[in-house]
N, C-alpha and C positions, 0 to 999 in steps of 0.2 A: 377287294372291297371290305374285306374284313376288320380292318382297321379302322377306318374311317367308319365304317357303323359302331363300332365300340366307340370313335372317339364322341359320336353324339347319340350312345346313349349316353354316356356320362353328364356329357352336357344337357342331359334331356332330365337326367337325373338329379345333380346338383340345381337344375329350376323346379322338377316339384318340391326338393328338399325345401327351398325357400319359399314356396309357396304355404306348404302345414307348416314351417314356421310360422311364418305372419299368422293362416288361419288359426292356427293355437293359442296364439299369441292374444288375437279379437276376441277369440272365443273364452279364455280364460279371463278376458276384462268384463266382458258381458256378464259371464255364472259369478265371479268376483269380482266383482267391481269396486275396484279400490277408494278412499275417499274421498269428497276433494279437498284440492290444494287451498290453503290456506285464501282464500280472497283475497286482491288486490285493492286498497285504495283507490281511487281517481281523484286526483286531484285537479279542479280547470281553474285554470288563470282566467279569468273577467277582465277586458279592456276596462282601462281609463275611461270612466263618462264626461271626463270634458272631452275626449276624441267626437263624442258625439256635437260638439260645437261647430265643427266642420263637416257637419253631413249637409246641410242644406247646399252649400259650395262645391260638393262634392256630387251629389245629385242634382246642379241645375241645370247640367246639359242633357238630362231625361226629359225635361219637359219639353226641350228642343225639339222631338221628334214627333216626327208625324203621326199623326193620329192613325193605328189601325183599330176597325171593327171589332169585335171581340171581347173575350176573358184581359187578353193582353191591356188593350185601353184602358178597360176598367181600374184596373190592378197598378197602374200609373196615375191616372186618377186619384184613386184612396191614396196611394203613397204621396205623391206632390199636396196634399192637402194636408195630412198628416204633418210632412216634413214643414207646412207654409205655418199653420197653428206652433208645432214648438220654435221654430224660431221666433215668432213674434212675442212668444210670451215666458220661455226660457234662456232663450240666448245671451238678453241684455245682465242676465243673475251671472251669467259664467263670466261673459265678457269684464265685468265689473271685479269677482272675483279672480281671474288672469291677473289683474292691473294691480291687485291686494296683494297677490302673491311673490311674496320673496320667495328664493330657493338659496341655504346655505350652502356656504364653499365648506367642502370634506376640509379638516384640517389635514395637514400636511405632517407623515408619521417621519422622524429624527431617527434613525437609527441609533441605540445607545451604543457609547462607544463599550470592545470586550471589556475594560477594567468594571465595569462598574455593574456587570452581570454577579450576583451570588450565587455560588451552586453550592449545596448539599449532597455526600453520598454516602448513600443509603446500603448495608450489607456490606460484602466486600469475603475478606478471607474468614473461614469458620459457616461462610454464608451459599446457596446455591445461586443466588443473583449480588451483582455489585450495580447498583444504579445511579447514575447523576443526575439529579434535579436542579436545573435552573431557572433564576427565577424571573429571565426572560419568559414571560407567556407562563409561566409555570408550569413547563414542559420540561420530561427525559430528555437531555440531549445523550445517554450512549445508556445501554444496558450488557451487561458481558455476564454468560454463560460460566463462572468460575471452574466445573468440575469436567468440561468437554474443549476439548482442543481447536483449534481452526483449522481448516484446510483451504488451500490457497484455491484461483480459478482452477488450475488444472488437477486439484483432485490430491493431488498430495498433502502430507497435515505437518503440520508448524508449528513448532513449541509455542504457542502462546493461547492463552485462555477464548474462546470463542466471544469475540461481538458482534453478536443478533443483531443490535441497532447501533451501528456506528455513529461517532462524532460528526457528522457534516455540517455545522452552523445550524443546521434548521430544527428544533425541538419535535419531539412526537407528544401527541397527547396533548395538545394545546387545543383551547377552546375560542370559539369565536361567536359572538352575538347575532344570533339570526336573525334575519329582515332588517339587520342596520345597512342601509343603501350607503348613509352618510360616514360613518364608522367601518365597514366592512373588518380591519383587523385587527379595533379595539384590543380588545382582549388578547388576543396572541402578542401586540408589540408590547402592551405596556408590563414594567418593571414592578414582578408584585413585590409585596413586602414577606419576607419570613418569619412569619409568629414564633415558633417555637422548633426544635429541631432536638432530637435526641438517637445518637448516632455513635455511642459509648460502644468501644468493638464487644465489651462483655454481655452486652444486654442482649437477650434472646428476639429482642423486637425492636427495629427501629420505624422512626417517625420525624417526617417534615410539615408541615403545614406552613400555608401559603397563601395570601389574603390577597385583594382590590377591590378599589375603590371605580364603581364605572361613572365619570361626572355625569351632570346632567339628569341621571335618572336616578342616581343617590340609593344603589344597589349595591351589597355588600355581596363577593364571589370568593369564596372560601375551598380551597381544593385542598387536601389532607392523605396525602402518601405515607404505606406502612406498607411495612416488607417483615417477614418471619423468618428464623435461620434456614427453617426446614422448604418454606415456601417454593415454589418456581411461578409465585403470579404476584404484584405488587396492589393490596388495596390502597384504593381508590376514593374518596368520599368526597363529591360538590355539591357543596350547598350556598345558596343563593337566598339572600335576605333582602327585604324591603324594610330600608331606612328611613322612607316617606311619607308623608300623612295621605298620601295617595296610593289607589291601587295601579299596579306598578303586572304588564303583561309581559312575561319572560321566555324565551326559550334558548336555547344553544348549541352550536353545531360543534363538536370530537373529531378530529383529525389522530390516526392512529398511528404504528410506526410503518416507518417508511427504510428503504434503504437495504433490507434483509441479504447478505450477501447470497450467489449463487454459485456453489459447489462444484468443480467439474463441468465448467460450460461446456466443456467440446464432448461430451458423451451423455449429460444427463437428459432426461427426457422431462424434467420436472423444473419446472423456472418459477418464477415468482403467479400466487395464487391466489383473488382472492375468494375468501370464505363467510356466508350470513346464513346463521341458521335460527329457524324462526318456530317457537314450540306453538303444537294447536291445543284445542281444552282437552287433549285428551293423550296431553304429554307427550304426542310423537315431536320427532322434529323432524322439520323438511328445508334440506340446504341447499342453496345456492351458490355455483359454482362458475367462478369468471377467471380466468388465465387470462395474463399482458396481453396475448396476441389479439385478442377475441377486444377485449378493452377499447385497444388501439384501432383494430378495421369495424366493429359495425358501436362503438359507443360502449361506456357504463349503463349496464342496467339497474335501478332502483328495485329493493327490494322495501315494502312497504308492509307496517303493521294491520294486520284486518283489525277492523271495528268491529270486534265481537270477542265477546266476554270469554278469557280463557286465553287468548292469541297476546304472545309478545316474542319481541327479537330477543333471543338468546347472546348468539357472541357476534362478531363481526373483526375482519382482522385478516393478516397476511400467513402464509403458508409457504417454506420450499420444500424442499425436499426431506429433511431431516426433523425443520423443525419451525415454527409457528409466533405469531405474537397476533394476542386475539386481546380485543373490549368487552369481557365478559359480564354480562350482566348478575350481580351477586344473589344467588337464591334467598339470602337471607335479608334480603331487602322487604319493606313491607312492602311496596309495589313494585313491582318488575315490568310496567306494558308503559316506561315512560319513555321510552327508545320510538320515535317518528317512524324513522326513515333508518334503510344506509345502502350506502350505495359504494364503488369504488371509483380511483382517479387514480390518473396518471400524473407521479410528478417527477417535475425538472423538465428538459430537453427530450419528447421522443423520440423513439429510433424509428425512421420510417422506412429500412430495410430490414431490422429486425427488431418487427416489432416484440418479441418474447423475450425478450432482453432488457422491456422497457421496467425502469422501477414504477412501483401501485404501493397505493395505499387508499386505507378507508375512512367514510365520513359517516358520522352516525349525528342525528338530527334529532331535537326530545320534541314532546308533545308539547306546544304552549299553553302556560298556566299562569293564570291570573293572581297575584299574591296581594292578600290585602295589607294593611298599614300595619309594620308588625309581623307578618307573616312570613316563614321561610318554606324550600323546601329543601330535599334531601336525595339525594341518587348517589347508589352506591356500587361501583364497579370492580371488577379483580382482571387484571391487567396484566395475564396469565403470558407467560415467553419461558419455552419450552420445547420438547420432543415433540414433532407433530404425532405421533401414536404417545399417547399418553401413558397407556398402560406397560407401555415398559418402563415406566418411573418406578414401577412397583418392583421392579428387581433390576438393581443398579450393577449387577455384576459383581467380580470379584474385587475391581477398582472405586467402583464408586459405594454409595449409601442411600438403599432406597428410603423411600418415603412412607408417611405411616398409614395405614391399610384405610385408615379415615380419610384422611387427606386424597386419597388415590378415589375413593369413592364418592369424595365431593367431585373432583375434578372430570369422572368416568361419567357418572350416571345422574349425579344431580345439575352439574352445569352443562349436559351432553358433550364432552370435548372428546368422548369417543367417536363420534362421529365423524371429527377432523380425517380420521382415516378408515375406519371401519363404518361405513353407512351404508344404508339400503334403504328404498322409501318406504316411510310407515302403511302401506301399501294392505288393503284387506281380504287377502285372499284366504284365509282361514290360519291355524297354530302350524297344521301336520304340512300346508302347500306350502308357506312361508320356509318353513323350516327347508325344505328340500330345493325352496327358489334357489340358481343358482350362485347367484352375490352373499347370501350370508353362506353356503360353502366354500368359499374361498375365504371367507372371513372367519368361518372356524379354522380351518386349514390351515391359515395363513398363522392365527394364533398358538395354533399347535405345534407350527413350527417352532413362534419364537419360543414357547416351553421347553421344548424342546432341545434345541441347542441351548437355552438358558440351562437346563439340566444337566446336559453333557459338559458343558463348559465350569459350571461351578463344583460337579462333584469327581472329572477326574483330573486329578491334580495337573497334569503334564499336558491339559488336552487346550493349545489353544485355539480360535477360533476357526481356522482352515482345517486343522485335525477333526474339529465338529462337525463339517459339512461333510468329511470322508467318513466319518462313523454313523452320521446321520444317514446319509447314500447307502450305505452297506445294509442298515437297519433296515432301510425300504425297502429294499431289493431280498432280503433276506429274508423278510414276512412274504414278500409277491412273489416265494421260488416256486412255490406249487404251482402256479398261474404261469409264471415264465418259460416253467422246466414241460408246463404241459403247450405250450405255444411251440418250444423248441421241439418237441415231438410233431406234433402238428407239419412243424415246415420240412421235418424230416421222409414223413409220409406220403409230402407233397412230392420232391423230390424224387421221389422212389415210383409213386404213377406219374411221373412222365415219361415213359416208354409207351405205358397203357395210352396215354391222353393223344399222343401224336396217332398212335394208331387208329382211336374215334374223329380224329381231327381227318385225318387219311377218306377215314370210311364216311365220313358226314360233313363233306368239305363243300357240299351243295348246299344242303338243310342245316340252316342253325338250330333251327327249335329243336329237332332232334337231336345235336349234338351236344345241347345244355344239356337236356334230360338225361342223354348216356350218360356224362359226366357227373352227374347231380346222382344216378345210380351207383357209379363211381367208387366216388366220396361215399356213398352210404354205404355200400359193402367190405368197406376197410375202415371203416368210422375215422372217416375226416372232414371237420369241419373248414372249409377256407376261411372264414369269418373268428377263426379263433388264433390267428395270430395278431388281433386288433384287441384281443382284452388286456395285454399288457401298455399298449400306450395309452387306453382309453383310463387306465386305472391310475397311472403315473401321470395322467395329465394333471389334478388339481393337486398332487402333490407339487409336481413343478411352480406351477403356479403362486400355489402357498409360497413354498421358498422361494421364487423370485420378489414375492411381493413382500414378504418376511426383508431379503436382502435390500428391498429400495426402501424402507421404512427402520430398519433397526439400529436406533445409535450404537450397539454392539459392534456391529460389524462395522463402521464408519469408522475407520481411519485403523484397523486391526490388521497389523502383520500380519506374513506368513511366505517363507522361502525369499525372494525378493521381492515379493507382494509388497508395497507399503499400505494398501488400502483395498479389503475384501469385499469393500462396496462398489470397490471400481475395476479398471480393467488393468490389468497386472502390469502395460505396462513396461517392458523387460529394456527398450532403449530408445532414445528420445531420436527421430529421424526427422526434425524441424519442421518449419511453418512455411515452407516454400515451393512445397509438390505440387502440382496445377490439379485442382478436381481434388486431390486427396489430404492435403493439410494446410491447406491456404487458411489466412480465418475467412477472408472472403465468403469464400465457398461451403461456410459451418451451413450447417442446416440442408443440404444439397444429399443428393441419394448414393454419391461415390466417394461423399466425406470421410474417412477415417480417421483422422487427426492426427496430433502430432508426435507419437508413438507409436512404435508396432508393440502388438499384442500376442504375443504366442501362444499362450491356451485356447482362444476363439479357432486359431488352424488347429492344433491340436485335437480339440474337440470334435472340429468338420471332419479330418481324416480318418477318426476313429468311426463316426457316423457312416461313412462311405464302405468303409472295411467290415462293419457289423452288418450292412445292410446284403453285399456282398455273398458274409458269409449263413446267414440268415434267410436271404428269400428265396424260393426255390426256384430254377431254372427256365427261363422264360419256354411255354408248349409252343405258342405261337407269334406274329409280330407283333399283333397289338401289346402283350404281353412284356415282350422285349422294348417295344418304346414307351410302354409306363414305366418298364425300372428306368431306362435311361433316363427321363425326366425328372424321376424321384435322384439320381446323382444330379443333374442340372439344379433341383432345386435344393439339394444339400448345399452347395457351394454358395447358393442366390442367398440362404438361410444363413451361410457364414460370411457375407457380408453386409448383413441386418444385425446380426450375433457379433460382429464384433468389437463392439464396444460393451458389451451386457461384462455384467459385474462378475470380478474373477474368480468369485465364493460359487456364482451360478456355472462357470466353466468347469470348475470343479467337481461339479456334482456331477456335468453332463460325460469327462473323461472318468469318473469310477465308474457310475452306473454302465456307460458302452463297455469298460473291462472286463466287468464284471458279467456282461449277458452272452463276452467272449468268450473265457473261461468260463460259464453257464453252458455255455455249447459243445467246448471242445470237450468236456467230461463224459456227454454222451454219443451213443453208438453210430456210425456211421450210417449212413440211407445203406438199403441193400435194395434190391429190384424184388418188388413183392408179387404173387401171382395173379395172371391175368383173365380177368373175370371174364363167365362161361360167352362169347359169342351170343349174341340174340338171334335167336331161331326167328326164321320165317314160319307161317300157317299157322294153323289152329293149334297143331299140337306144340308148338316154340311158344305161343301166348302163353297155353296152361302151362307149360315149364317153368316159364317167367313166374308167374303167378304162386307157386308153388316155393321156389325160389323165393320170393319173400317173403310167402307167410312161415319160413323154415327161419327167418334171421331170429337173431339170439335176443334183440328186446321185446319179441312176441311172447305172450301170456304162456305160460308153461303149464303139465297137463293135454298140450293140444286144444284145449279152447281158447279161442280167442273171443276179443270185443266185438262188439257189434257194429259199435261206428267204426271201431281200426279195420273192420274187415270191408268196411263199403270205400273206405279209404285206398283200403290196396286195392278193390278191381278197379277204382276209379285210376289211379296211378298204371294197373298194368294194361287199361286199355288207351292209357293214353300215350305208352309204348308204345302198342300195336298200332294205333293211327299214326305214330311218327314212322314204323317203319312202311307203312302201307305208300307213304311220300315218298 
């Protein structure tokens, strides 16, 4: 039975665990109670009041019914009276005006033919972006990453310059006129005119500017794109004039880019994302986070500006895995809270078997504003496409050219686009709880990493980026030797009382509680802790962590050799075993739990074997079954772990085969288990109690001199008579 009661206390274990989670969790929002969220808008649509024309028609077979006694009667009454008064004296005003009212036909939008589209582009070589402006809608139709290479679906990289927003016909950044029923794509179809354009490869700044005319309301729509060499975001400026001796009510809705290729579909975990983050008066930002899949089954959710002083939408825009293309609202704008709404969409064709596949993109909505005769206004955006971790623009490697520490700090802290990947909510639990919360630990961690390997990488000459994960590994484990080399004692000691332990197992094979307690005696008279072969993993966990989250964020590492590695952000890799395995590499079957795709991986087994073989030689010899069918488990879930593990990035395989070598040879350095001596038999009767008792007020962390504490000493009778009652069972 012994088994089976271990198995649920475990399980008895693992639910209070969850249970002070949760209460700590309440309990920590109660004494800290973080702020709130930003307020939400409501906005309700009001029916049509000519709808009310047809209420009397609509309620005349209420009057139909029989008459009951009561509330109810009454209440039919008032209302058929009600209803009898406005039709007689409102209805004939609508009816009359129905019969006034024309409704105009939409005209009918001409697709221009391609000749007669102008594009301008903007940057190019010398430059971090190369942009094309057309002046279809006076939208980007393509922006290309100049200094980062592409990498096709499956993860491999391509001689050719990265384009973030590919050519497909359909512009980004095009605008369209809000609440026009009649118009609805004004502004996106028509052919603006190009004012001016200065696009000289020598000049440190280029500029287009881009005008239309909207008939009928006789509104002048001026959009004005500028790009810097150094730049990675394209300024933005639309401004909007009334040409009319009338006041003229405006607003307009931003369509963002769309199309963001995705990297490695068959192994990444990160697909297209979208991102709105919304500052409150008191400068935190709290973002808003929607992935295709979530889009596609329960709907876009709108993210709306609160009506209170201080609160505006910050950026809005898409995200994959590497990198970003955000509607940044520019700090140096005089007002910043002109952004409505945003929300995201699905466009083109959705997948409705995979949905996380589907392309999104974003719509941002301004506040409308009334312009008198004469009067413009002004909104200024930075149309930022880029690394989604920003801060590694600050150190472009030994290949590229970082950016200037101003720049990096406009982008970091003034427009929050650190956020994009390092967030935590502005949450008020105090400087010293925040600090130890565990999300901004793994976002120190994470960044220490990239330091990190950014430093090994740039200062030893020969080291490239796969040699930095082995010197980085070696570093870690090389600080944690004290900690590991005292864990490997530990399991060595264990070892060595299993001869003792089966024999209390022997002698207390009836009584558990007594035979925890021998055991727990045990442990104390050879000073071993069980609980101290867990400081090594618990200490290496947010290291792991950090590096793994360092590897899925680091343009570094994206698309960086090593042995026949082409790509250290992916999985190694070693031979392509095609798309036609059932369950394992079909595409069909992508997203399914026994997918592996369409290459085998040989660092992922590498890895698990070594796990299996440390474990092995590391945990000490099972005393009894239950004992024996937890390791066997922990091998079951080694294997279960390397088929979840085998697609993780082969920079992270790496780190897992040095570190395991490393805790190998950690072991085999020191001394063999020997069989240690077997502690004194506990006496029966009064005189074996005081023996006991004597026994351990004689251990070596007792008070020296022969005095001892006062509480340590009400401690040991308490402890040796709760010997004596285990043996008296």
């Amino acid at each position: 039975m012994q088994p089976k009661q271990n198995i649920w206390n475990i399980v008895l274990f693992t639910l209070l665990s969850f249970l002070v989670l949760i209460s700590w969790t309440r309990l920590q929002n109660w004494i800290w109670p973080p702020p709130p969220r930003p307020p939400q808008l409501v906005v309700k649509k009001l029916p049509d009041p000519r709808l009310w024309a047809d209420l009397p028609a609509l309620t005349s077979g209420s009057t139909a019914t029989p008459a009951v006694g009561g509330v109810e009667n009454l209440c039919q009454l008032v209302t058929d009276m009600a209803v009898a008064q406005w039709a007689a004296e409102e209805r004939p005003k609508v009816e009359l005006a129905r019969k006034k009212e024309t409704k105009p036909q939409p005209p009918k939008v001409e697709p221009l033919p391609p000749g007669k589209h102008e594009s301008v582009t903007l940057g190019g070589e010398g430059f971090n972006l190369k942009v094309d402006v057309t002046s279809k809608g006076a939208g980007v139709r393509s922006i290309v990453l100049t200094r980062f290479k592409t990498a096709d679906e499956m993860g491999r990289p391509v001689d050719s310059p990265l384009h973030l927003v590919p050519d497909d016909g359909t512009p980004s950044f095009i605008l369209e006129q809000a609440n026009d029923e009649q118009h609805p794509h004004r502004l996106r179809d028509f052919e603006w005119t190009v004012d001016s354009r200065q696009t000289d490869p020598d000049q440190e700044k280029h500029e287009a500017i881009l005008a239309a005319e909207i008939p009928g309301q006789d509104v002048r729509v001026v959009k004005t794109y500028s790009l810097a060499r150094d730049d990675y975001h394209i300024g933005l400026t639309v401004e909007v004039r009334n040409t009319t001796m009338n006041p003229v009510k405006f607003s307009y809705l931003m369509t963002g880019a769309h199309g963001l290729p995705i990297e490695g579909v068959w192994y990444t975990n990160t697909y297209r994302n979208a991102l709105i983050g919304t500052v409150d008066a008191s400068n935190g930002l709290w973002r808003d986070f929607q992935d295709a899949r979530t889009i596609a089954t329960s709907g876009p959710q709108k993210t709306e500006k609160p009506d209170q002083p201080g609160y505006f939408i910050q950026y809005a825009g898409i995200a994959i895995q590497y990198f970003a293309s955000m509607i940044v609202v520019d700090n140096q704008a005089e007002r910043k809270d002109f952004v409505k709404d945003a929300q995201p969409l699905v466009v083109g064709e959705p997948d409705t078997k995979k949905p996380y596949l589907n392309d999104i993109s974003v719509q941002i909505s301004t506040v409308p504003v009334e312009l008198k005769p004469g009067a413009k206004i002004v909104h200024k955006y930075l149309l930022y496409n880029g690394p989604v971790k920003v801060r590694l623009l600050g150190d472009a490697g030994k290949e590229g050219k970082p950016i200037s520490a101003e720049l990096l700090d406009r982008y970091l802290d003034k427009l929050h686009l650190n956020t994009l990947t390092d967030y935590h909510s502005p949450g008020g639990m105090g400087w010293f709880a925040s600090r130890i919360y565990w999300t901004n630990i793994l976002i120190i961690v994470t960044n220490l990493m990239h330091r990190i390997l950014e430093g090994l990488h740039s200062y030893i000459p020969f080291a490239n980026y796969g040699v930095c994960v082995i010197l980085l590994t070696l570093l870690v484990r090389g600080l944690m030797h004290p900690v590991s080399r005292k864990q490997a004692r530990t399991s060595i000691k264990m070892q060595a009382l299993v001869p003792e332990q089966k024999k209390l197992q022997e002698k207390y094979k009836n009584d558990r509680q007594a035979l925890a307690m021998a055991q727990m005696e045990l442990y104390r008279k050879h000073g071993v802790s069980p609980m101290g072969s867990c400081w090594v993993v618990l200490l290496q966990m947010p290291i792991f962590m950090g590096l793994y989250y360092a590897l899925q964020e680091s343009i570094h590492f994206r698309l960086a050799p090593f042995l026949w590695i082409k790509n250290l952000a992916a999985p190694d890799m070693l031979f392509y075993w095609g798309q036609s395995i059932p369950w394992i590499s079909r595409p069909e079957d992508m997203g399914g739990f026994f997918y592996l795709g369409p290459y085998f991986n040989l660092l992922p087994i590498f890895a698990v074997a070594l796990m299996i073989i440390q474990q092995k030689f590391l945990m000490p010899p099972a005393t009894d079954e239950a004992q024996e069918m937890q390791q066997k488990m922990m091998k079951y879930m080694s294997i279960f772990f390397g088929i979840l593990f085998y697609k993780v990035a082969a920079g992270l395989c790496i780190y897992f085969i040095v570190s395991s070598l490393w805790g190998l040879a950690e072991r085999q350095l020191l001394p063999k288990a020997k069989p240690l001596a077997a502690p004194p038999a506990p006496a029966t009767g009064q005189g074996g109690s005081s023996g006991r008792a004597a026994a351990v007020r004689q251990k070596p962390h007792a008070p020296k001199g022969g005095q001892s504490n006062g509480t340590l000493k009400k401690v040991q009778e308490m402890w040796t008579e709760l010997l004596k009652q285990a043996k008296k069972k």
